[in-house]
Every structure is written in structure tokens, then in C-alpha cells.
BASE-128815 format. One line per field, with one value per residue (C-alpha): x, y, z; residue in three letters; residue number from 1. Coordinates in steps of 0.25 Angstrom, whole numbers, padded with zeros to 4 digits. Example, Ala and Ser with C-alpha at 12.3 -4.5 7.8 and 13.67 -1.06 7.14 Angstrom:
% residues 2
X c(0049/0055)
Y c(-0018/-0004)
Z c(0031/0029)
res c(ALA/SER)
n c(1/2)
This chain:
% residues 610
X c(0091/0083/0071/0057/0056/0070/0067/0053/0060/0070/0059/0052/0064/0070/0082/0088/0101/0102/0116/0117/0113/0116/0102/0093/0078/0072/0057/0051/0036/0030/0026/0041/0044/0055/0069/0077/0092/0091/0084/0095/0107/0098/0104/0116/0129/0123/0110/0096/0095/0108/0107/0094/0088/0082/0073/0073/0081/0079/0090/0099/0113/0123/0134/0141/0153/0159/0173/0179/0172/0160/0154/0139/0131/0125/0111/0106/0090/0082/0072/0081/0075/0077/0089/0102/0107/0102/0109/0103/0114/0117/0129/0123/0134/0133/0147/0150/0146/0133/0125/0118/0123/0122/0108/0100/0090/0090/0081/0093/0087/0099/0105/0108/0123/0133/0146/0158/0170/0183/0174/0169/0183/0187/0175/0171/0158/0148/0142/0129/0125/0114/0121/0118/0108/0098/0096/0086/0086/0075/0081/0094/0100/0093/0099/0108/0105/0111/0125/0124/0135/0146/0153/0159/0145/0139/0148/0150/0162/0162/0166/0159/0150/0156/0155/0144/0150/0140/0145/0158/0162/0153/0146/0137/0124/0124/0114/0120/0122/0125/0126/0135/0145/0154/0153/0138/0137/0145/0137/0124/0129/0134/0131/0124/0127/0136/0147/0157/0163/0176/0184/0198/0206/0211/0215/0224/0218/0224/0226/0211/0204/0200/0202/0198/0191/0186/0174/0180/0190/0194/0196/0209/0215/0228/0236/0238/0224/0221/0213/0221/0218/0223/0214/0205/0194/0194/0192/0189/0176/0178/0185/0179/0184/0182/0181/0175/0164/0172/0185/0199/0203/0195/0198/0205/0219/0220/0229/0226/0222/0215/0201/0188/0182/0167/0158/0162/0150/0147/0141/0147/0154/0160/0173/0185/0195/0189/0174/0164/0167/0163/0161/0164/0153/0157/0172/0176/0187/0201/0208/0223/0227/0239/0247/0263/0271/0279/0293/0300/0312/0325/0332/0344/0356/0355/0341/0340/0326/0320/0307/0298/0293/0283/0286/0275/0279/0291/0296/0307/0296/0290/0289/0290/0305/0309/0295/0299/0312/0308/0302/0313/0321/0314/0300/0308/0320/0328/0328/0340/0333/0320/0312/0304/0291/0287/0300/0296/0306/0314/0302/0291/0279/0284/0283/0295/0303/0312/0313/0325/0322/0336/0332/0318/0327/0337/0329/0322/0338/0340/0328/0332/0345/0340/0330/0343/0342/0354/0358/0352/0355/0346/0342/0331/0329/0323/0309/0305/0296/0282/0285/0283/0268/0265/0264/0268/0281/0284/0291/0292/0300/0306/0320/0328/0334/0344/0354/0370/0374/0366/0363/0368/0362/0367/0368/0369/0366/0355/0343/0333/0320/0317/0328/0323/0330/0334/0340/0354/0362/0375/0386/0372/0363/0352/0356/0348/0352/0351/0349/0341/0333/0320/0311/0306/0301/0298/0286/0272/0269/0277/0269/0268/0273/0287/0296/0301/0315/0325/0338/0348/0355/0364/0362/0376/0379/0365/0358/0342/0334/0324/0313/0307/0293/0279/0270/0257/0248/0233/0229/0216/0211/0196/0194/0190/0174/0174/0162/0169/0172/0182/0186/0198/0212/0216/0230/0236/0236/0248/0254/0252/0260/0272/0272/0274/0285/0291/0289/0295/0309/0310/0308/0321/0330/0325/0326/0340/0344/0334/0337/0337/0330/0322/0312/0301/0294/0288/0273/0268/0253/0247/0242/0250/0239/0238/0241/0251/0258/0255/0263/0274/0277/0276/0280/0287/0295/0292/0282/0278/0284/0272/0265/0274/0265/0251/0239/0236/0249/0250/0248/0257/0246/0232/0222/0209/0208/0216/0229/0235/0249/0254/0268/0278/0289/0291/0301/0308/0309/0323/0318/0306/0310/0326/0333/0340/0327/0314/0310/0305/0294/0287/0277/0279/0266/0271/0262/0249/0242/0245/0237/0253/0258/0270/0267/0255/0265/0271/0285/0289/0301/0307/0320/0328/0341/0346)
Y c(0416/0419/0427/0421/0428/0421/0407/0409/0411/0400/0391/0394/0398/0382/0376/0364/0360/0346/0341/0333/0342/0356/0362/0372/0368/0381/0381/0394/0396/0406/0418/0415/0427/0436/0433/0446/0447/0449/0434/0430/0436/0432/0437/0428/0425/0414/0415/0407/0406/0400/0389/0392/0398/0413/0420/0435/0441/0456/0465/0477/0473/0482/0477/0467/0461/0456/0450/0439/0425/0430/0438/0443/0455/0461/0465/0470/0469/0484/0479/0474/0470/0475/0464/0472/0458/0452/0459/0465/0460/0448/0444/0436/0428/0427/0421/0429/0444/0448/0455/0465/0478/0488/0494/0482/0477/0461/0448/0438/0422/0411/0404/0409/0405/0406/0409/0407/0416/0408/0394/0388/0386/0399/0404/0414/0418/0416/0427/0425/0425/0421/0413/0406/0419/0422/0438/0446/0463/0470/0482/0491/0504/0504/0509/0502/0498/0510/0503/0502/0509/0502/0509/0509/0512/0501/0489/0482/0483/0469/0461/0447/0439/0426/0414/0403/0393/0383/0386/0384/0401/0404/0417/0414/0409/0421/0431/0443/0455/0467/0477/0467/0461/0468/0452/0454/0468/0466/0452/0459/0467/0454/0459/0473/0487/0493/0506/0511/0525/0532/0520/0518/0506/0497/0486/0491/0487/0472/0465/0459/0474/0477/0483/0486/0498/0498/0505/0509/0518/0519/0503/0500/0508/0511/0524/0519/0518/0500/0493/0486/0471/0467/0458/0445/0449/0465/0465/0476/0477/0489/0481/0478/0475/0481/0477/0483/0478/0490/0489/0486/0498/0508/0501/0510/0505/0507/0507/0507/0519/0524/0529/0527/0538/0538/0526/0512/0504/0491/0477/0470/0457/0444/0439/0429/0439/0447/0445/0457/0466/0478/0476/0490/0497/0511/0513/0525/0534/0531/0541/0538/0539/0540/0528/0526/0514/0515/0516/0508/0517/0511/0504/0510/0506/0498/0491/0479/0479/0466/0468/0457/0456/0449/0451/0443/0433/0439/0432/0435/0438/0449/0464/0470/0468/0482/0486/0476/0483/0496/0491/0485/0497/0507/0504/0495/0499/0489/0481/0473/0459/0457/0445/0442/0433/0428/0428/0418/0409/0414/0409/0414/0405/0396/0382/0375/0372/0385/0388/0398/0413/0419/0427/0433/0437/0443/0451/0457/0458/0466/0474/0478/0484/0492/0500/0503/0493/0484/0473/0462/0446/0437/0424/0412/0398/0392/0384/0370/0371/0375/0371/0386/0390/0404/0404/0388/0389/0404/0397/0409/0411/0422/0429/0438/0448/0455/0466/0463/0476/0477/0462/0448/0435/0422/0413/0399/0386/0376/0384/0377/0375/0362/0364/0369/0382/0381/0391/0387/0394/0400/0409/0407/0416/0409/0406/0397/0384/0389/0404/0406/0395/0389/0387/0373/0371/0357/0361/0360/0376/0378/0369/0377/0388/0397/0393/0404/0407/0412/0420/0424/0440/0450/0463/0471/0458/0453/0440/0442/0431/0434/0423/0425/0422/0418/0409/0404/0414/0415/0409/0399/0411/0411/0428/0437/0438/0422/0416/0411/0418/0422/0416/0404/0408/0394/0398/0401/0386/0387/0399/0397/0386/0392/0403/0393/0387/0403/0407/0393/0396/0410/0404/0394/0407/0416/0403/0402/0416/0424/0439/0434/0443/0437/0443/0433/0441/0439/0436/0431/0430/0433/0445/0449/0447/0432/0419/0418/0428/0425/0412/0418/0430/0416/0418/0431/0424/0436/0448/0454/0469/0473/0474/0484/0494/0500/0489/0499/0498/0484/0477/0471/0467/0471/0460/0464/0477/0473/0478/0467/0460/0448/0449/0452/0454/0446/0449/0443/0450/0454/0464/0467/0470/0469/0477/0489/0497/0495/0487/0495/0488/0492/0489/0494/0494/0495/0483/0480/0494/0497/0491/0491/0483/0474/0463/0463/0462/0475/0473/0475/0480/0479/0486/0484/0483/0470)
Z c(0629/0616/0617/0616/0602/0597/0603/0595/0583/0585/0586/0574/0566/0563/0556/0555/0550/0541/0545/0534/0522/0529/0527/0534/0535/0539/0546/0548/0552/0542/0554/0561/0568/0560/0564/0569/0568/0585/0585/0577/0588/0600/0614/0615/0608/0596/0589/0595/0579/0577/0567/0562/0549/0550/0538/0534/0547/0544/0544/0537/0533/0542/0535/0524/0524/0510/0514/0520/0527/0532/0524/0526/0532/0543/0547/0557/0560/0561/0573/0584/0598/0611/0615/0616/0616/0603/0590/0577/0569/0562/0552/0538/0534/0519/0518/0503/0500/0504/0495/0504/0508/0523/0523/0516/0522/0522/0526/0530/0530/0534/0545/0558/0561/0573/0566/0577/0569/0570/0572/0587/0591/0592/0604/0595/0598/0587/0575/0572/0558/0547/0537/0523/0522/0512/0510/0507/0505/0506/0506/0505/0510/0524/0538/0544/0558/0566/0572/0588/0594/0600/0612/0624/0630/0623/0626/0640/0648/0652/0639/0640/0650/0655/0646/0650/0659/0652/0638/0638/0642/0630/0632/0619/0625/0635/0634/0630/0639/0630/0640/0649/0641/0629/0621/0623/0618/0603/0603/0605/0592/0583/0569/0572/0567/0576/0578/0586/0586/0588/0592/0596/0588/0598/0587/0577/0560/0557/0543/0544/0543/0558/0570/0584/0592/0607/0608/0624/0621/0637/0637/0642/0632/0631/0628/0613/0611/0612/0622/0632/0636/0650/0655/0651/0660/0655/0641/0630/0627/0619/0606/0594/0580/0567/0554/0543/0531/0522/0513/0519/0515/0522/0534/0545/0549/0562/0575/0590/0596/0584/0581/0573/0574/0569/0569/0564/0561/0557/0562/0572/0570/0577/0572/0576/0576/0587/0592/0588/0577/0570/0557/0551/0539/0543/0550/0559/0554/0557/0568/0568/0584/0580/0587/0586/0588/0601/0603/0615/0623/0618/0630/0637/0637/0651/0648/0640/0631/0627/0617/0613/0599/0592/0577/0571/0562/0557/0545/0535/0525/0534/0528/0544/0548/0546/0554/0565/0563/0565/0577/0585/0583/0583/0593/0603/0600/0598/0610/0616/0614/0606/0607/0593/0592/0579/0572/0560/0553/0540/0530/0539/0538/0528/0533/0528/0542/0543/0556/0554/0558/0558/0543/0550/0562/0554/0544/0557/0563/0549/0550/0565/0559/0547/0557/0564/0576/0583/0575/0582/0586/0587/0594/0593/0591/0578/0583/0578/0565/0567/0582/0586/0582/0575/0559/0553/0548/0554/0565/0573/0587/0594/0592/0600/0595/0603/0600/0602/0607/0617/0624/0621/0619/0626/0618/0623/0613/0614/0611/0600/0598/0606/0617/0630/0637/0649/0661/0670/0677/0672/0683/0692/0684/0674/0660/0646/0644/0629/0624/0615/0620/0620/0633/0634/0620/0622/0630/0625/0630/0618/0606/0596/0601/0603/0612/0622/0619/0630/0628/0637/0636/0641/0643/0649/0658/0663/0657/0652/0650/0639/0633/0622/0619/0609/0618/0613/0605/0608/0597/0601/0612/0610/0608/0618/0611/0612/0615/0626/0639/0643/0631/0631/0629/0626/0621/0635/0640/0631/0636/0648/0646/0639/0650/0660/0652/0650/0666/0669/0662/0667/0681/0678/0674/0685/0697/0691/0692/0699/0695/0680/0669/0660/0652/0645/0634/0620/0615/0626/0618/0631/0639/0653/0661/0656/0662/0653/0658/0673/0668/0664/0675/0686/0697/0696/0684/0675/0674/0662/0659/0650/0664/0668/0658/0662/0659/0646/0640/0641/0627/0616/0606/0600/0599/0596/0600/0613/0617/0624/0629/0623/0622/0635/0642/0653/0663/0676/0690/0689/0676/0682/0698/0698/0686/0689/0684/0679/0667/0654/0646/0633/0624/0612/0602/0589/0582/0591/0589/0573/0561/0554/0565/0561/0572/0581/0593/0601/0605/0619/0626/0639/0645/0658/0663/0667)
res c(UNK/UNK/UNK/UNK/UNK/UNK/UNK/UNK/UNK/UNK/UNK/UNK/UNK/UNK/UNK/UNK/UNK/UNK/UNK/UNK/UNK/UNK/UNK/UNK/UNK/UNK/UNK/UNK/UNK/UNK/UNK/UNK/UNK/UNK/UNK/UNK/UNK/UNK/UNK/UNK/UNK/UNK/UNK/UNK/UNK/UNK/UNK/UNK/UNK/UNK/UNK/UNK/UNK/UNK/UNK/UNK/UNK/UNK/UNK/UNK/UNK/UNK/UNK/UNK/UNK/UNK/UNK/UNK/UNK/UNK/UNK/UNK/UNK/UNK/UNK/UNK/UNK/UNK/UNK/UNK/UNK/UNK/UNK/UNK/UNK/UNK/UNK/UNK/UNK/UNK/UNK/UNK/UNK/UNK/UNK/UNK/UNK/UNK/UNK/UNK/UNK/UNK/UNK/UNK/UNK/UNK/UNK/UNK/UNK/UNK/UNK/UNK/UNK/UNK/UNK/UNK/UNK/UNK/UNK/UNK/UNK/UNK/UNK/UNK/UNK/UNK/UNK/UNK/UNK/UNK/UNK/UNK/UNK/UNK/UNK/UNK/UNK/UNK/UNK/UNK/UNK/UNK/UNK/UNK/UNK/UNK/UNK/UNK/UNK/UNK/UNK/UNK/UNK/UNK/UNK/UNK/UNK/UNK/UNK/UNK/UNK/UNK/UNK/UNK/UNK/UNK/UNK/UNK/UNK/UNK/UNK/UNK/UNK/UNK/UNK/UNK/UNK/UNK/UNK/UNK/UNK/UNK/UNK/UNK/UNK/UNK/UNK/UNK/UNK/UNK/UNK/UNK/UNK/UNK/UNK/UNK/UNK/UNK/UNK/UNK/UNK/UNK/UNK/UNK/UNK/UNK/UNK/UNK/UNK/UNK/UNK/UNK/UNK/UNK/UNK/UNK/UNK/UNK/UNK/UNK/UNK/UNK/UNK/UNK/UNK/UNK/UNK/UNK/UNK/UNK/UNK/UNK/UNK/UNK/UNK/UNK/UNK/UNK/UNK/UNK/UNK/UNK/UNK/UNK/UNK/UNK/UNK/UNK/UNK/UNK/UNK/UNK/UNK/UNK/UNK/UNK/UNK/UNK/UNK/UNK/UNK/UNK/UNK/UNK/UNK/UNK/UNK/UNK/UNK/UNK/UNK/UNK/UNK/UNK/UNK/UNK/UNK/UNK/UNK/UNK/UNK/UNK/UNK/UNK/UNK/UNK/UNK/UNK/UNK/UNK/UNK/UNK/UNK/UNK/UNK/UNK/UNK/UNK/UNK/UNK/UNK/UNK/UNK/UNK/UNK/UNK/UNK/UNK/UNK/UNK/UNK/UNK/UNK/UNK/UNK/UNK/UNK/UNK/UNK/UNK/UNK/UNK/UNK/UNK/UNK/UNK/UNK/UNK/UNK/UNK/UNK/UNK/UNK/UNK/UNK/UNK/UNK/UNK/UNK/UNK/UNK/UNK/UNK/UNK/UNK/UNK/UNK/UNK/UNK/UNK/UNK/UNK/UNK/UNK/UNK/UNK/UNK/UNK/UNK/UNK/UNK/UNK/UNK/UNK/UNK/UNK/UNK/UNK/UNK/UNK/UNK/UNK/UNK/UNK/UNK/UNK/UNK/UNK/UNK/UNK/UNK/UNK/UNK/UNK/UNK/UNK/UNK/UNK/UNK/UNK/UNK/UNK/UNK/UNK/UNK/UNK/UNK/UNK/UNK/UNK/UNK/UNK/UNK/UNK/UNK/UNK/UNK/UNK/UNK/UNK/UNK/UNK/UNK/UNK/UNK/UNK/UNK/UNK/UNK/UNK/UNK/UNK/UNK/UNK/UNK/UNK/UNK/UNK/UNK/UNK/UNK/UNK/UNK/UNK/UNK/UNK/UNK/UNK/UNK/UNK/UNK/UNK/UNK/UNK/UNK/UNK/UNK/UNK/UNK/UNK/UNK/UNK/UNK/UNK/UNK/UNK/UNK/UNK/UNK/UNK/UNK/UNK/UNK/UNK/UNK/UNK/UNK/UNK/UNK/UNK/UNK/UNK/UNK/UNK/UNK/UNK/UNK/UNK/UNK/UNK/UNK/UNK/UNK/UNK/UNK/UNK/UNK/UNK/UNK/UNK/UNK/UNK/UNK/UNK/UNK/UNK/UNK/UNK/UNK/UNK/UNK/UNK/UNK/UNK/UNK/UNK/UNK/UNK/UNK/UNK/UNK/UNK/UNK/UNK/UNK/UNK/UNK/UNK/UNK/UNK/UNK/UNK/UNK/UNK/UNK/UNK/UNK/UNK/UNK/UNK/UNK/UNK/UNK/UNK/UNK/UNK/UNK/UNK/UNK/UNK/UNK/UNK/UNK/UNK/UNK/UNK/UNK/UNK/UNK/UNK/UNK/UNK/UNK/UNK/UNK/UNK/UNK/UNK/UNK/UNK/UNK/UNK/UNK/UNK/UNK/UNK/UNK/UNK/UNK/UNK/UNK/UNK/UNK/UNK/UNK/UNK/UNK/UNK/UNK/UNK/UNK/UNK/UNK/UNK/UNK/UNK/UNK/UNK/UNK/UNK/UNK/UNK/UNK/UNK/UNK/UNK/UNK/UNK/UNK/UNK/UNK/UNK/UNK/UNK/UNK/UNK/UNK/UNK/UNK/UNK)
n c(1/2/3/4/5/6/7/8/9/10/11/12/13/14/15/16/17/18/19/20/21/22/23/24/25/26/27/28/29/30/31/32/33/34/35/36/37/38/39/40/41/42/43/44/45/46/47/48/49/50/51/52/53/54/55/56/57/58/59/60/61/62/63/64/65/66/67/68/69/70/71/72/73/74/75/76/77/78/79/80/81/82/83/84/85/86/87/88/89/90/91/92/93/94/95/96/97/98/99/100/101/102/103/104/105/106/107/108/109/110/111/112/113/114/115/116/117/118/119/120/121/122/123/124/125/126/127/128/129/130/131/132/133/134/135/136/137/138/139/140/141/142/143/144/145/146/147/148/149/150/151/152/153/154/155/156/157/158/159/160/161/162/163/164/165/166/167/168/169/170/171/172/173/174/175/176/177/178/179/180/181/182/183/184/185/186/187/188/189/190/191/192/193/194/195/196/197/198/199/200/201/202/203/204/205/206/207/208/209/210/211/212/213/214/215/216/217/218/219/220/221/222/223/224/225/226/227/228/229/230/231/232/233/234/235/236/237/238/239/240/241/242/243/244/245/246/247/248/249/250/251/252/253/254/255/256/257/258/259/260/261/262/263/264/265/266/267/268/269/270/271/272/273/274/275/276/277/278/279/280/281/282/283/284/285/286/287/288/289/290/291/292/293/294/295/296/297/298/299/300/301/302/303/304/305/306/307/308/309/310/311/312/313/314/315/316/317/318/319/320/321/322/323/324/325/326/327/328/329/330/331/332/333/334/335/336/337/338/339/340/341/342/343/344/345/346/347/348/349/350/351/352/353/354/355/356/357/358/359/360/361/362/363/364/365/366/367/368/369/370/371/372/373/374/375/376/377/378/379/380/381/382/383/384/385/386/387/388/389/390/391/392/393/394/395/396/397/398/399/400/401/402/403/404/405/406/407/408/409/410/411/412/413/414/415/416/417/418/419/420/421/422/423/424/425/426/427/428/429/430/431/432/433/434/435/436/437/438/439/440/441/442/443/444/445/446/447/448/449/450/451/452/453/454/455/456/457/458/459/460/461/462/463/464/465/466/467/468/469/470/471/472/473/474/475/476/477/478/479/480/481/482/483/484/485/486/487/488/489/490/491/492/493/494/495/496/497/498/499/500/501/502/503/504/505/506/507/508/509/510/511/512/513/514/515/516/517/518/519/520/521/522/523/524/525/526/527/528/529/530/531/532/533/534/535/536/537/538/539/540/541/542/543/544/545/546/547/548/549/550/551/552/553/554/555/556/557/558/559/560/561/562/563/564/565/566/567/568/569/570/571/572/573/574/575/576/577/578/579/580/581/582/583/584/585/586/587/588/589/590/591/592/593/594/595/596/597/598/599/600/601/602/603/604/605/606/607/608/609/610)
């Protein structure tokens, strides 16, 4: 609740919004008490002064930003109360350049404003600002505020209270607890001068300038230097994005396991694309940790290796075949089959009904060849126009690649993009109806969305199943600082859906022939502890080989400072319990760590002997 001194305030502070003509009728009593930034933050998640008009809020700007939508400054208020929950900073929205600079000190009169970045739909908490703002400096060159420091002392081990049952899962109208809750700490912060110091990148520097650090350098770390994510009830806490109010330019370009040694400073920020960030004035100095792209081990002769990777819309028009080249060959090592995600159609995302892939395919095919790798076949099916979801007109679906001399591909006809796959029994072993072929894509699970697409192979005499997979993105997830909590993960209702449809045909081939392998794998877009997952290992149907790795070295992905699993390789129990000797399984981090990554997917491998 509001302290006495804040409610008093509200109640002599008044405004009133004309529907009809949009105005601001303002009544302030002449002796009204001074309104303080604190007043302004109040000790929960919104303003007590949301909506309202304030007069002459006191401050020294921390920090300008001059670029993009929301442009504006910071100040933060040189008398702050004894509330550790109630902040010292606030954002003035000015909405083009402001004409203040860091150190000036300011009398700020507006509108205080709940600002919910990526709009009310997306659970986004909210930012508290002054808006439509009428400025006034008094005076320039003073001290800044002195940042408070930001360390893994300082912030919570336990990330967020639960959401209020009454509100919907909303944590907003909770009182914050600071020392409590991580969510509560940076939320006490919104908008103030802060620092960390000596931090390891845990989110290598993307195209949009920013990158992410843990301020709790033991937190399931890895041995190449990220922040491991393996549970929805364990998360992060030390993570924190960082952007900077400087030029592009002087912006470190970062990988995992890298350092900024010395302070980064600046005020602390909420954003769409990943909660509470701090909005760099001063940046530490870049320390090169010196990361590689791993290798895999090439195969030998008796195993077959099957690799999943998800080339990121690659189109005809793309400058990174050779780079995706290189790494088939030389990182992976030219596996025996290679299931591709995100092969586009020959014109990329031009929207004029080409569905064809065979030119992207082939230039890839090429590619493979001038970095010294095996010549290559390839099979797929062309999907419906736009039926497939991704980028319009992109088309994009999944390809085998395979190499000849080593493995071959059964073909048997049938397969197209609105025929359903099916398993029968051939000599009595399990064999597709069609190969390649499609699993059940009349099914709503698959709505916009790529179908699974199964192939049959042999490897020196013995069959291999393999389906290829690009189930349902995230897309629609509420974020992990979302006023809600835990936050919604709306997208795996479909998922959940498709991996029912997946598990379902693996069933049919193993009830047919029970000692059949099969090896499901792709971008599953979801973690292996999900219920997605769960979905698809069944009964015992198929087990996911990444588990096969210690808990810190599972990850395929970097997403916001966490290193996390989205695609697998699923496999069935005759690979995983019954082959004449143990499974193999790699993840090989060429992309997900690096700022030059050509795909934000790793690759992965698995090896065995059927």
C-alpha cells in the first residue's frame, strides 16, 4: 500500500482526463507538498500517481537517450527515503531529442504514465514514466548520483514471488520485497543509476547493439563460460542486458565467456526484448576469453552419424552457404544424413507462389563440395503456399541431405504435401507407406506450421527411420520478467499437440517392428525437460540423447543470456539400449555463443551402429 505521505499527495495532487477533448485539468493547492521521484515509484509494480499531473519533480539527469522510439532521460532525485522498495529514478519520455545533458540538474512537470513496452498483450510489466514533460534546468555539471552497485550480494537467489491469484497471476500490485525476490530487487531500481563490475558475457552482442552478463558468475555455468537454463522453477537471476546511451561503434563485440572488466554504469531500464536492462553511460573493457567453435569427431566407418541443423532461412540470396559449408564439413564433419530446418524456397521471401527449393538446396549441395565434402543427395517435399508458417512467401521446410557412398535412401512414391505417411509391414519388418513423406498433415496440430517429414535409409543392410522436424516456435510466450507469474507459455498448447501427433507415428513403426530405430530430431523449439518433450519420449517411444550429457553442457541456443535446449535428437530403445555399443551424442556450439554467428542454432550429431 501507499504510504500515508503518498496517499496525501494523491489526494491533493488531482487530474482529470476530458474524454472527448483529451485535456488535463490540473488542481494543485498552493502549500501541496513537494512530489519526490520516490512518490512517484511508490513500493509496488505501478505508480499510486499513475494518470495524474505532478509539478517541479526534482532531480539530476543520469542519463540521455537520443535514438530510436522512446527517446528521453533519466533523473534520479538527491534526497531519497529510507524505502529500499521505492526507487530514485524515473524515465521522462520526451519522445524527440532532449535538450538536457548527464549532470544538470532539472524541475520535471508532466504526466505520470504506465508505459507497457510491446502493448498490454504481451504481459509485459509496466515502466513508469512522466510524459508530455515541461523542463526546467537549474543548473549543469553537478554529480551524478553515485550508481548502487549491482552484485551477486545484492540480488536475491529467489527470482520472483508468486503472481496474485486475484489479479490474474499479476505480481504488479505486490508490495515489493527487494531482499526477497530478484524481480523485486531490479524493480526497486527502475530508472536509477546503477553499475556492475567485472562481468562475464553470457549473451553474445546481437545486430540491435546489446548483450547480456550474469552478475553470478558460479550460476549454472558452464565450462564455456554461459549460464545454463534447465528448469522453469530454477531461473537466472544473475542476467541482465546491456545496452548503451554511446555510439554503435564503441560498442564491445562480444562472445560468451567473455569479460567486462572494470565498471559498466548507467540507468536501469525495462524493455520488450528482455525485462530490466542497463542502459550503459560508461562500459567496461572488453577481455577476449578466447572461445573456439568446436569440432565434432568424424564417425567411423561402422557408425552412422545423423546431425540436425537449423540453417535460418537460408535462401538462394543468402551470403552464408560457403560458412554453412564450412561447417557441415569441417565442424560436424560431414555426417551421413543431415536434416536441415528453415530451407526457404528458390526466391526466399518473395511472395509470388514458388514453392520450389531444389536451387537453395543445390547451391548449399555445391557449397558442400567446394569445402571438400561428399557430394550429397537430397530429399523433401514442396509444402502448400504459405501453408507452413515462418517468413510469408519463404516457404521453408526441412531437407535431408545424405551422402551416397555411404547410406541410401528408400525411395518409395506418394509422398506430397497434403498426403498423409503411413507405416506397413514389408518381409515383417516396419516400412512408410510413402518415403519421403509427410505425417499427417491434414491435422490441425500442424496449422501453420511444418509438417514432420519421415525417411526411410540403409546403412550396410539395416533400415533407419529418421523424421524430420520444426514444430511450433514460441512465438506468443509472455517473457520470463512478465507481470505475470510464472508467466503463460501459450504456445505449447500447439506443441503439445504436434508432439502427440510425432510420438503417435513412432508408436505405429515400433508396434510394427519393435526393435526398429528411429531417431526423431530437429527444432523441437522446446526445452528437454518440457512437456513437450515428455509428449514425445511417451511411453518409452523415444528418449532424448542430449540427456545423455552432464545438465551444464546441455544447451543448443542462447536466449537472453540463457543457454538452453531447443532442438534434439530423439531416439528409440533399440539405439539407446540395444545397439552393438553405446550411442555417441554432440552438441556442437558453433552459432549460439558468437556475435558473427551464421544461424542462432547449434548443430548436433549423433553416432551409432545400427
Amino acid at each position: 500500500m501507499p504510504s500515508k505521505r503518498t496517499a496525501r499527495i494523491g489526494a491533493l495532487t488531482v487530474a482529470a482526463v476530458c474524454s472527448t477533448v483529451s485535456a488535463v485539468v490540473l488542481t494543485t493547492p498552493a502549500h501541496a507538498d513537494t512530489v519526490h521521484i520516490h512518490d512517484i515509484q511508490g513500493t509496488t509494480r505501478t505508480s499510486p500517481l499513475a494518470g495524474q499531473a505532478v509539478t517541479d519533480v526534482a532531480g539530476i539527469v543520469t542519463g540521455v537517450r537520443t535514438y530510436g522510439s522512446s527517446r528521453g532521460f533519466w533523473i534520479q532525485d538527491l534526497a531519497p527515503d529510507d524505502n529500499p522498495a521505492t526507487s530514485e529514478g524515473v524515465f521522462v519520455f520526451t519522445s524527440s531529442a532532449p535538450k538536457v545533458a548527464v549532470g544538470d540538474s532539472v524541475t520535471v512537470s508532466g504526466t505520470v504514465s504506465e508505459y507497457v513496452p510491446g502493448g498490454a498483450s504481451s504481459g509485459n510489466q509496466a515502466l513508469t514514466e512522466i510524459v508530455r514533460p515541461t523542463v526546467t534546468v537549474l543548473s549543469s555539471g553537478n554529480t551524478v548520483p553515485a550508481a548502487t552497485v549491482v552484485n551477486s550480494r545484492s540480488v536475491p537467489s529467489t527470482y520472483t514471488p508468486a503472481g496474485d491469484t486475484a489479479a490474474s497471476g499479476s505480481i504488479n500490485g505486490l508490495t515489493l520485497e527487494p531482499k526477497k525476490y530478484a524481480l523485486d530487487y531490479y524493480e526497486s531500481l527502475e530508472g536509477m543509476n546503477v553499475q556492475v563490475a567485472d562481468t562475464r558475457v553470457v549473451g553474445a552482442t546481437d545486430p540491435y547493439t546489446e548483450l547480456w552478463v550474469t552478475v553470478k558468475p558460479h550460476e549454472n555455468t558452464n565450462r564455456r563460460g554461459g549460464t545454463v537454463y534447465g528448469s522453469y522453477t530454477s531461473q537466472n537471476t544473475g542476467r541482465l542486458q546491456i545496452q548503451s546511451l554511446g555510439a554503435v561503434a564503441d560498442f564491445p563485440t562480444a562472445n560468451v565467456g567473455d569479460e567486462l572488466k572494470g565498471t559498466t554504469a548507467g540507468p536501469l531500464d525495462y524493455n520488450q526484448f528482455g525485462g530490466y536492462t542497463l542502459v550503459a553511460n560508461q562500459i567496461g573493457t572488453l577481455e577476449k576469453g578466447g572461445l573456439e567453435r568446436e569440432t565434432t569427431r568424424k564417425q567411423a566407418r561402422g557408425e552412422l552419424a545423423v546431425a540436425t541443423y537449423n540453417v535460418e532461412n537460408l535462401d538462394p540470396g543468402d551470403a552464408t552457404f560457403a560458412a554453412h559449408a564450412s561447417a557441415i564439413v569441417s565442424n560436424l564433419q560431414s555426417p551421413d544424413i543431415l536434416s536441415l530446418e528453415e530451407i526457404q524456397d528458390n526466391n526466399g521471401a518473395t511472395n509470388n507462389g514458388t514453392v520450389a527449393a531444389d536451387q537453395t538446396v543445390q547451391e548449399l549441395i555445391d557449397a558442400i563440395v567446394a569445402a571438400g565434402g561428399p557430394t550429397y543427395d537430397w530429399r523433401s517435399i514442396d509444402p502448400v503456399d504459405n501453408a507452413d508458417g515462418g517468413e510469408p512467401g519463404g516457404n521453408i521446410r526441412q531437407v535431408f541431405l545424405f551422402n551416397p557412398e555411404r547410406v541410401s535412401f528408400t525411395d518409395r512414391a506418394g509422398g506430397d504435401a497434403t498426403t498423409a505417411v503411413g507405416v506397413t509391414k514389408v518381409r515383417g519388418k516396419a516400412a512408410l507407406t510413402a518415403s519421403p513423406g509427410r505425417i499427417d498433415p491434414a491435422n490441425t496440430a500442424w496449422a501453420n506450421s511444418r509438417k514432420p517429414l519421415a525417411g526411410e535409409f540403409v546403412f550396410r543392410g539395416k533400415t533407419v527411420f529418421v523424421i524430420a522436424n520444426h514444430l511450433n516456435s514460441k512465438g506468443g510466450d509472455q517473457g520470463l520478467t512478465a507481470q505475470y507469474q510464472p508467466p503463460s507459455r501459450s504456445s505449447e498448447t500447439q506443441r503439445h499437440l504436434q508432439a502427440t501427433a510425432i510420438n503417435s507415428f513412432v508408436d505405429d513403426i515400433l508396434k510394427t517392428q519393435k526393435n526398429a530405430d528411429v531417431i526423431t530430431l530437429g527444432d523441437i523449439n522446446d526445452f528437454e525437460f518440457s512437456g513437450t518433450a515428455k509428449i514425445l519420449e511417451g511411453d518409452g517411444e523415444l528418449w532424448p540423447a542430449i540427456k545423455s550429457l552432464p545438465k551444464s553442457e546441455r544447451y543448443t541456443y542462447d536466449y537472453q543470456g540463457n543457454s538452453q535446449v531447443l532442438d534434439q535428437i530423439l531416439i528409440s530403445p533399440s539405439i539407446r539400449e540395444d545397439c552393438d555399443c553405446d550411442f555417441d551424442y554432440d552438441s556442437v556450439h558453433i552459432n549460439s555463443e558468437f556475435s558473427d554467428q551464421i544461424s542462432d542454432h547449434d548443430p548436433q550429431v549423433l553416432r551409432f551402429r545400427p
